[in-house]
N, C-alpha and C positions, 0 to 999 in steps of 0.2 A: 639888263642886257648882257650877253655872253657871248664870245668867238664874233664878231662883227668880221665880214668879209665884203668884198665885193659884190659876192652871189648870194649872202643871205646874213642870218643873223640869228642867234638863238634866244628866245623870249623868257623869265622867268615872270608868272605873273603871279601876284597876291591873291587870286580866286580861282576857282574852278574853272577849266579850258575846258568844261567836254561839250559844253555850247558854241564856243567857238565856233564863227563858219570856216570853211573852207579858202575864203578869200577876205583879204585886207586890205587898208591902206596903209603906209605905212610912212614917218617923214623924220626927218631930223630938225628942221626950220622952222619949225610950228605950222607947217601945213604950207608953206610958200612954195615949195617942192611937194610931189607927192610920189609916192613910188608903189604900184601895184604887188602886192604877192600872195604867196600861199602856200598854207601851212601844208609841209611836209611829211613832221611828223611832232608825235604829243607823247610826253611821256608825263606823268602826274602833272606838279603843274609846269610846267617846259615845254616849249614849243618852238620846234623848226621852221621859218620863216626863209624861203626863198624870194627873191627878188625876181620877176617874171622881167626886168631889164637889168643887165651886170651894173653896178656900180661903178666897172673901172674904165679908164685908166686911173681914175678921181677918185680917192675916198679920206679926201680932206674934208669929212664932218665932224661934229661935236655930239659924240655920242651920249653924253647927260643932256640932251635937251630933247631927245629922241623921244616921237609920240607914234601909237596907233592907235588906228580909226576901223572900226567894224564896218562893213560893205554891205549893205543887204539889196 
């Protein structure tokens, strides 16, 4: 994970994203929280992950514990 913001968060993943949908789940708590988004933009394997609700004023999480979930 890269640039974590409030409004989004940029993805590097270990496998091909062109399957990738369009919408995710995405959480830092292991799924206790869940936060809707969707990819922005993909560049190889990179991927722009907005958050469809801001993060802030809070973005006291732990970004090594950070998971996504595929939506279908």
């Amino acid at each position: 994970m890269n640039n974590v913001t409030g409004l989004g968060v940029c993805i590097e993943f270990a496998f091909s994203i062109a399957e990738l949908p369009e919408t995710v789940d995405f959480s830092f708590d292991n799924f206790r929280t869940i936060h809707s988004c969707k990819i922005i933009w993909r560049e190889g394997n990179l991927a722009g992950v907005a958050f469809e609700r801001p993060l802030w004023p809070s973005l006291a999480v732990d970004v090594r514990r950070a998971k996504l979930r595929v939506v279908k």
